[in-house]
C-alpha positions as CSV (number, residue, x, y, z in Angstrom):
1,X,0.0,0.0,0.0
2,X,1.0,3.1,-0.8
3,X,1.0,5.7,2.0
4,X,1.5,9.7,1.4
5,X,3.5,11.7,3.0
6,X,1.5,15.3,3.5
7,X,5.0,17.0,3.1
8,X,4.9,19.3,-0.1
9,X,8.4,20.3,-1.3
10,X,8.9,23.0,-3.9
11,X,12.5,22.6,-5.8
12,X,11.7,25.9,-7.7
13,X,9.3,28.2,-8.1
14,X,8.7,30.4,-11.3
15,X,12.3,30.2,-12.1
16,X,13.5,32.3,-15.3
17,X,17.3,31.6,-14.9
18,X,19.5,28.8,-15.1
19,X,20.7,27.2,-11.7
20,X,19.6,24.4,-9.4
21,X,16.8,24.4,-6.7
22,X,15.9,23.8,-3.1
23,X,17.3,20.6,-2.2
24,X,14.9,17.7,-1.0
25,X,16.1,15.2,1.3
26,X,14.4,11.9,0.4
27,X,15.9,8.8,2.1
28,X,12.2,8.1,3.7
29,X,10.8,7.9,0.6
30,X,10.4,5.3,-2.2
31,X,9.0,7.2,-4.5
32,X,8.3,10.9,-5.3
33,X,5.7,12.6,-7.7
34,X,6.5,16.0,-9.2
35,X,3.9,18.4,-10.8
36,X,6.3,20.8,-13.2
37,X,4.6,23.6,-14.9
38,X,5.8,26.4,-16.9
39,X,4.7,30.0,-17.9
40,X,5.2,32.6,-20.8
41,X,6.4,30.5,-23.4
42,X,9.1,28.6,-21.7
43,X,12.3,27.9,-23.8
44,X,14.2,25.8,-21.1
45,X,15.7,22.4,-20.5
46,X,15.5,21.1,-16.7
47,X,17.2,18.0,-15.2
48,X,16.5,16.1,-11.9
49,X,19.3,15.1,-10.1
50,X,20.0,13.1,-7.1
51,X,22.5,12.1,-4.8
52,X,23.5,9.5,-2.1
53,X,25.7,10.1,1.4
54,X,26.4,13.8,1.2
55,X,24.5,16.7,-0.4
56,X,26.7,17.8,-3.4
57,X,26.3,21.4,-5.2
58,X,24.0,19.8,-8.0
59,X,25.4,23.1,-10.3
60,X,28.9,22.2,-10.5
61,X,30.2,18.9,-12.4
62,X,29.9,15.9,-10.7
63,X,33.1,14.6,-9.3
64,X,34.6,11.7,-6.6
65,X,33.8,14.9,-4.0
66,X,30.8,16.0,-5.6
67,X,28.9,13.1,-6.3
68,X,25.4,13.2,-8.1
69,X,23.6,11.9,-11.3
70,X,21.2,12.9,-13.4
71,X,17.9,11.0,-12.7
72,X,14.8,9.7,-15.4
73,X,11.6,10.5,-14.3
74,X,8.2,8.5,-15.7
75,X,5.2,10.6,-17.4
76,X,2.3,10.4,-16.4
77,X,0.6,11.0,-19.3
78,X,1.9,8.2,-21.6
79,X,3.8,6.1,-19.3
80,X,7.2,7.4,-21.0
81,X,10.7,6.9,-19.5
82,X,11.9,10.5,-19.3
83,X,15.9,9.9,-19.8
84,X,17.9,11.7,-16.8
85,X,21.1,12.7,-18.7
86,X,18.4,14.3,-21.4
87,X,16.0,15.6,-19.0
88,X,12.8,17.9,-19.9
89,X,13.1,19.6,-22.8
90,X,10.7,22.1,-23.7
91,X,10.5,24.6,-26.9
92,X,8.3,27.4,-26.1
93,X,4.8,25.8,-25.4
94,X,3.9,25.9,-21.9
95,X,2.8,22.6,-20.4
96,X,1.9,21.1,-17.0
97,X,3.8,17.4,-16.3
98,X,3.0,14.6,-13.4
99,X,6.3,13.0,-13.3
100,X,7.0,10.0,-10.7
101,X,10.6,9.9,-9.3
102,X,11.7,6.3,-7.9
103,X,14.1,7.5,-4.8
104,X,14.5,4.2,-3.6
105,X,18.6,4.5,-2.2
106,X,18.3,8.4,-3.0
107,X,19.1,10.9,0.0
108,X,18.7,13.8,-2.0
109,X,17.3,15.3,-5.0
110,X,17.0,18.2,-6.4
111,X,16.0,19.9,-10.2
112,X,18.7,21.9,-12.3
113,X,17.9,24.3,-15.0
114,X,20.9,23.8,-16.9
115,X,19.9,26.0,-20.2
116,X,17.5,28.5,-20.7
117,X,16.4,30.9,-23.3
118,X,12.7,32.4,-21.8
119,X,9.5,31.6,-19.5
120,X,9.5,30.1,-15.6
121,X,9.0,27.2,-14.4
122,X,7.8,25.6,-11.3
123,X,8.8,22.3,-9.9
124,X,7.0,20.9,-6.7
125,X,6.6,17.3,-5.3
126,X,4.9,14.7,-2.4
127,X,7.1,12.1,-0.9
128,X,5.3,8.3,-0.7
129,X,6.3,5.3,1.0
130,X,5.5,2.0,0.5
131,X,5.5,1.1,4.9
């Protein structure tokens, strides 16, 4: 059974820049889901990222002393394997995703605007267990 956990995190909120989020801590959890939404024709490619141990600085390379990795996500909507290293690419037509996040072994995550041309996005998600 899956149980929620009422704990709403937003990574970012109406971001127009390049540059990672808030930082999630997600050990409890086995899975996460993630509502991403963008505004004024966004032009923007977002990765999730995640991380084990120690919280790296998901904007700088990943490195032996800043470990992370990019992270695939499924879609909702037709049950597609978003690819981490690719991310969410998106050309200038708004849209609103429900992505689900498996965070089994994951103690942190977080989502990295990593090019950007226009528009904001927002990026939240709930934490579910299966205990």
């Amino acid at each position: 059974m899956r149980t929620r956990q009422p704990k709403q995190h937003t990574f970012l909120s109406a971001a127009a820049a390049t540059g990672a989020g808030t930082v999630m801590r997600v050990s409890e959890y086995r899975h996460l889901t993630i509502e991403l939404s963008t505004a004024s024709s966004a032009d923007l490619t977002v990765l999730c990222k995640g991380a084990v141990i120690t919280a790296p600085t998901f904007t700088s390379a990943a490195s032996p002393t800043n470990a992370w990795s990019a992270i695939g996500m499924y879609d909702y909507e037709d049950a597609t394997l978003k690819d981490g290293d690719t991310g969410i690419v998106l050309t200038g037509t708004d849209d609103t995703m429900l992505l689900t996040v498996n965070t089994d072994g994951l103690d942190y995550l977080n989502f990295d605007v990593t090019a950007y041309v226009a528009g904001a996005l927002t990026v939240k998600g709930v934490g579910y267990t299966n205990v």
